[in-house]
C-alpha positions as CSV (number, residue, x, y, z in Angstrom):
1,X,113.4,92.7,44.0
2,X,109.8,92.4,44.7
3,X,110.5,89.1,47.2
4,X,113.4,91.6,48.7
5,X,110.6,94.2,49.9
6,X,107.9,92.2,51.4
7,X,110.8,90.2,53.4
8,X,111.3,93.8,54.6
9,X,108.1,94.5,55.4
10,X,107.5,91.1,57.2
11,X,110.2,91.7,59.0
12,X,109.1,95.4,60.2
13,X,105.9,94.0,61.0
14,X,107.4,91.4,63.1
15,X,109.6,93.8,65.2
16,X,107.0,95.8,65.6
17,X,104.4,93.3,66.8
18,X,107.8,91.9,69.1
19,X,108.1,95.6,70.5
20,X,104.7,96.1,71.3
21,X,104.7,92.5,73.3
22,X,106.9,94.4,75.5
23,X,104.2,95.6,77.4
24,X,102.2,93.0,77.8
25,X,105.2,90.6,78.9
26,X,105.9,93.6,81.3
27,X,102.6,93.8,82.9
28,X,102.1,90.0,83.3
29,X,106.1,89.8,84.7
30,X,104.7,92.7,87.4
31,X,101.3,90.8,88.6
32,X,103.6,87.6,89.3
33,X,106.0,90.1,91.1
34,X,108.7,89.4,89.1
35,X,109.9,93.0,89.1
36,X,113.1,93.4,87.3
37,X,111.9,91.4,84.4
38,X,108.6,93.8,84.4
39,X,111.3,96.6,84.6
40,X,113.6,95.6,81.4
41,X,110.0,94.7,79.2
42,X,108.4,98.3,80.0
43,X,111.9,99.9,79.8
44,X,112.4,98.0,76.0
45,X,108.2,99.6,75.4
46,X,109.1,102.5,76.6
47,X,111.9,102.5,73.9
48,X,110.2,101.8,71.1
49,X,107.5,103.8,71.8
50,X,108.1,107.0,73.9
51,X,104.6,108.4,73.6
52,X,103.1,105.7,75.7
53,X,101.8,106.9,78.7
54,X,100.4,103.5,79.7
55,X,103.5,101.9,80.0
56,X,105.0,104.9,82.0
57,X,101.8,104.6,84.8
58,X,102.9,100.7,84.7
59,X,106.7,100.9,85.1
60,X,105.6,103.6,88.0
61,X,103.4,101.1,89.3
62,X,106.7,98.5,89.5
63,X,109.0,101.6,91.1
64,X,106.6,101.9,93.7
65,X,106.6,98.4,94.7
66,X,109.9,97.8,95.0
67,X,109.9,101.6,96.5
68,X,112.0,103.4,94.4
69,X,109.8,106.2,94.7
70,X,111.7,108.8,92.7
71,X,111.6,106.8,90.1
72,X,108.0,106.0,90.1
73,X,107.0,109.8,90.8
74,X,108.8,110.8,87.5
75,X,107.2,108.4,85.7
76,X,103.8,108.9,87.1
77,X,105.1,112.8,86.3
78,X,105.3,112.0,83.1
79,X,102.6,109.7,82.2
80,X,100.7,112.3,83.4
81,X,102.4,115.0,81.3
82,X,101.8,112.8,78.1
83,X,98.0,112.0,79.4
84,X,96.4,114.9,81.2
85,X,93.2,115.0,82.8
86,X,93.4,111.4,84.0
87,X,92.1,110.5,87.9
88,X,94.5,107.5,88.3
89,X,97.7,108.9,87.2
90,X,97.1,112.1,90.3
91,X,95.9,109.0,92.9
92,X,99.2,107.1,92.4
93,X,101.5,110.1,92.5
94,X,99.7,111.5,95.6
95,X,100.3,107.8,96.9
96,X,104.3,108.4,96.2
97,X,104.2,111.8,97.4
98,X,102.6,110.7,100.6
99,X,105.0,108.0,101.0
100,X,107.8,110.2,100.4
101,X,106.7,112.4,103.6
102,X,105.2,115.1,101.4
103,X,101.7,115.6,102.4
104,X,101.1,119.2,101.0
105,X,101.6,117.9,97.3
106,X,100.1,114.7,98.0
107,X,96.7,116.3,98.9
108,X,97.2,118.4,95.9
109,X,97.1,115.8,93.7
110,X,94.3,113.6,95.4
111,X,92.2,116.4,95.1
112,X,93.2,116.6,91.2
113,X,92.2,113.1,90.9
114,X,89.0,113.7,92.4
115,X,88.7,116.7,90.4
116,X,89.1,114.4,87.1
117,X,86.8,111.3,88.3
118,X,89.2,109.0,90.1
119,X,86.7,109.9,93.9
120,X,87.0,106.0,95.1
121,X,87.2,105.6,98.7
122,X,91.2,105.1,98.7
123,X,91.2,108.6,97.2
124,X,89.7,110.0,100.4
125,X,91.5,107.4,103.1
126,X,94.9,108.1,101.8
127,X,93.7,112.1,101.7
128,X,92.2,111.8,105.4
129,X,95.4,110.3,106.4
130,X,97.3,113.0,104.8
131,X,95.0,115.5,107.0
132,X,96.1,113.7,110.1
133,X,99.5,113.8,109.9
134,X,99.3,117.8,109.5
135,X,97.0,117.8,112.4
136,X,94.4,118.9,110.8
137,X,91.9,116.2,112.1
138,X,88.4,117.8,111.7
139,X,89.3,117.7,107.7
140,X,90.8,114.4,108.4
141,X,87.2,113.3,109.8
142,X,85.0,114.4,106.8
143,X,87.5,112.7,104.2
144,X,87.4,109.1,105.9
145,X,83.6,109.8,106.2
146,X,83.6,110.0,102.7
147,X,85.6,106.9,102.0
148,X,82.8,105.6,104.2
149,X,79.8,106.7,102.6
150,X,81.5,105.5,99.5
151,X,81.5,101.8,101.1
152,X,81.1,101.3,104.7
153,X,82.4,97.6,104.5
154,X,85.6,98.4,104.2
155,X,87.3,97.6,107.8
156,X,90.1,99.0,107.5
157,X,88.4,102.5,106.7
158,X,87.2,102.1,109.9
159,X,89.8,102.0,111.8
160,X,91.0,105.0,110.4
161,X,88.1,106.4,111.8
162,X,88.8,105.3,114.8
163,X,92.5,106.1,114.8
164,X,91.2,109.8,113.6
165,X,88.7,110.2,117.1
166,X,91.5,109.4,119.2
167,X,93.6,112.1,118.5
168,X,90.2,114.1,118.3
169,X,89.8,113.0,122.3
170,X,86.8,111.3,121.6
171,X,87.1,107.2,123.0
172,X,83.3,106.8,123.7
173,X,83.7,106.9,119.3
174,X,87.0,105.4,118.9
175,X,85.6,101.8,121.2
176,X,82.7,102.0,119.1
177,X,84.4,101.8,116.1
178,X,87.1,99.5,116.8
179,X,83.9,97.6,118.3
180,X,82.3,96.9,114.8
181,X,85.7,96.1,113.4
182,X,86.2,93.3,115.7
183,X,82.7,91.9,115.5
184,X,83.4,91.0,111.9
185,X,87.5,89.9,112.0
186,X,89.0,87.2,113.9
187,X,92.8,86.7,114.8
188,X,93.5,84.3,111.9
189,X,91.5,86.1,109.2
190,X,93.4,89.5,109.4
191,X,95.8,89.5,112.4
192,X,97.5,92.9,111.8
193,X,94.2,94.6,111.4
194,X,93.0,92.7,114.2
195,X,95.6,93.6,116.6
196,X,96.3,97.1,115.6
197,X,92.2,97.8,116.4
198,X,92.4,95.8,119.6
199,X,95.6,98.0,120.5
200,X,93.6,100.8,120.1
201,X,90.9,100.3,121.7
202,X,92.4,98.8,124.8
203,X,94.7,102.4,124.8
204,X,91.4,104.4,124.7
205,X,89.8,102.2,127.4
206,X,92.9,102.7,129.4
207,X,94.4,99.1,129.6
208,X,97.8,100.2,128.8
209,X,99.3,97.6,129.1
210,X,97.3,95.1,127.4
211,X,97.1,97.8,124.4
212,X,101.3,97.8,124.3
213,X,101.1,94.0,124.2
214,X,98.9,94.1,120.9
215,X,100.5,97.1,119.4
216,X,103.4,94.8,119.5
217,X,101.8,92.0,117.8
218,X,101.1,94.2,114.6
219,X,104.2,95.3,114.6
220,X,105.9,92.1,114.1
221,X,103.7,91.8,111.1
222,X,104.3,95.5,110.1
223,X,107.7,96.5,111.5
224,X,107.3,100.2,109.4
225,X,104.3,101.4,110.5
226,X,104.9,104.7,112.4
227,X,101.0,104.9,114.1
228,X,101.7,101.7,115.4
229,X,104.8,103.0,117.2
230,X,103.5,106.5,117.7
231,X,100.5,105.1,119.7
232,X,102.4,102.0,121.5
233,X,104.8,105.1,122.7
234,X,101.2,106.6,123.9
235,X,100.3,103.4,126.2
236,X,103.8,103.0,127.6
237,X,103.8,106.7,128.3
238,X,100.3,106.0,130.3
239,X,102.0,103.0,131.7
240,X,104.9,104.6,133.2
241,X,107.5,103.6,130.9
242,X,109.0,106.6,129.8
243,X,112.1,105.5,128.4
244,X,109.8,102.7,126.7
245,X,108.1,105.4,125.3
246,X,110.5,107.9,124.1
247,X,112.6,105.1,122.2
248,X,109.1,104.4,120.2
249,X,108.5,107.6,119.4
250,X,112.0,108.1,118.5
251,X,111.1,105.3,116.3
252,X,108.1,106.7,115.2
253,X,109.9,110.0,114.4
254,X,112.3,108.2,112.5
255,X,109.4,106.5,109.8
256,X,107.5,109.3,109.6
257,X,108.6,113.2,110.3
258,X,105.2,114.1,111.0
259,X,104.8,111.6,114.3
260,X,104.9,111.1,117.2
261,X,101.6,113.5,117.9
262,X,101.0,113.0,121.9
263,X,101.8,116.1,123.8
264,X,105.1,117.2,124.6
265,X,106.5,113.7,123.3
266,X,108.9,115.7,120.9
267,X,109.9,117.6,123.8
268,X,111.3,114.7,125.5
269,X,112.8,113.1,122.6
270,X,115.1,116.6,122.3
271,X,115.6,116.7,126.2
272,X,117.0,112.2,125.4
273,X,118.9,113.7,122.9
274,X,121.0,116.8,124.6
């Protein structure tokens, strides 16, 4: 009988030690990006062990990558319901949010994870970026200055500056910042970067042209990127290629609800379409 009982206890112990690999074969199957696998582990964790917050911020994690962003919100949801009060959980749920076209609650939860410790200068870009699709570019301004203060190496912060004075009507700042981008990229080491910054400051120097042709370069690398659209739309508009123009912002429109943003471009797309 005695021999009967510690087999059973040996045994609980194993599945239990065998459930709680779950995770950990689930977060190494996500970092290889081997998704569904990382899916089925957390999903088997998650099983076995409801109360786990961690493994509900992971499996969000893997929704969002594979953009199921439902999915991931309610799991972010309810890590954080199980785990209040942390930064991280807010930052990836205002990421979702924002990628789901819902800036309002996005910002709402950025500022929670600010609120709770989680201030790093993603926080503030993806916040300032939020600002500036609602138009609300002054606000926009003193977020990405923020992200900058936090740490000014970041290149890509930059140009966010610099994307942020152009639609503040400012080019003498937007060539100045696209200016110190360049000086420390080349075309091999980050092309996208390097041709969206060139396409924007060509536009704000007034090479239209020349700006459309890079514009187009980043978005062979990033066919989803609405700004890149939006702004390209901008050039051919200043280039006299209306019909060029509307079908970008159409296509702009079509990513992202809150673009195109030049003046009167959503005019003529409702004019294209009667």
């Amino acid at each position: 009988m005695r021999n009967k009982v510690l087999a059973l206890v040996f045994l609980t112990l194993w599945i239990f030690c065998a459930r709680q690999n779950f995770y950990k074969l689930g977060k190494s199957s996500s970092e290889r990006g081997e998704y569904e696998d990382a899916i089925k582990y957390l999903t088997l964790y998650i099983e076995s062990f409801p109360e786990s917050a961690k493994a509900y911020l992971e499996r969000g994690k893997v929704y969002y990558a594979i953009k199921e962003y439902k999915k991931a919100l309610n799991d972010f949801t309810k890590a954080m319901e199980l785990k209040p009060g942390i930064g991280y959980i807010y930052f990836m749920r205002g990421l979702t949010y924002r990628v789901m076209g819902r800036c309002d609650s996005a910002i709402n939860n950025f500022n929670q994870a600010i609120k709770y410790n989680f201030s790093t200068p993603a926080v503030y870009y993806n916040r300032a970026m939020c600002y500036l699709e609602k138009k609300e570019f002054e606000l926009s301004l003193k977020d990405i200055n923020k992200a900058l203060k936090t740490d000014s190496t970041i290149l890509s912060l930059l140009h966010g500056r610099a994307v942020i004075y152009y639609y503040l009507e400012k080019p003498e700042e937007v060539i100045k910042d696209c200016n110190k981008v360049l000086d420390k990229i080349d075309e091999e080491e980050n092309s996208f970067l390097y041709y969206a910054v060139l396409g924007l400051k060509l536009l704000s120097e007034g090479d239209y042209r020349k700006s459309v042709e890079y514009y187009t370069k980043a978005l062979e690398i990033q066919p989803d990127w609405a700004g890149g659209y939006s702004r390209r739309g901008n050039a051919y508009y200043y280039a006299g290629e209306i019909e060029s123009a509307t079908r970008d912002w159409e296509k702009a429109h079509e990513i992202n609800p809150f673009y195109p943003f030049f003046p009167f471009a959503k005019e003529l797309l409702k004019q294209k379409r009667k």
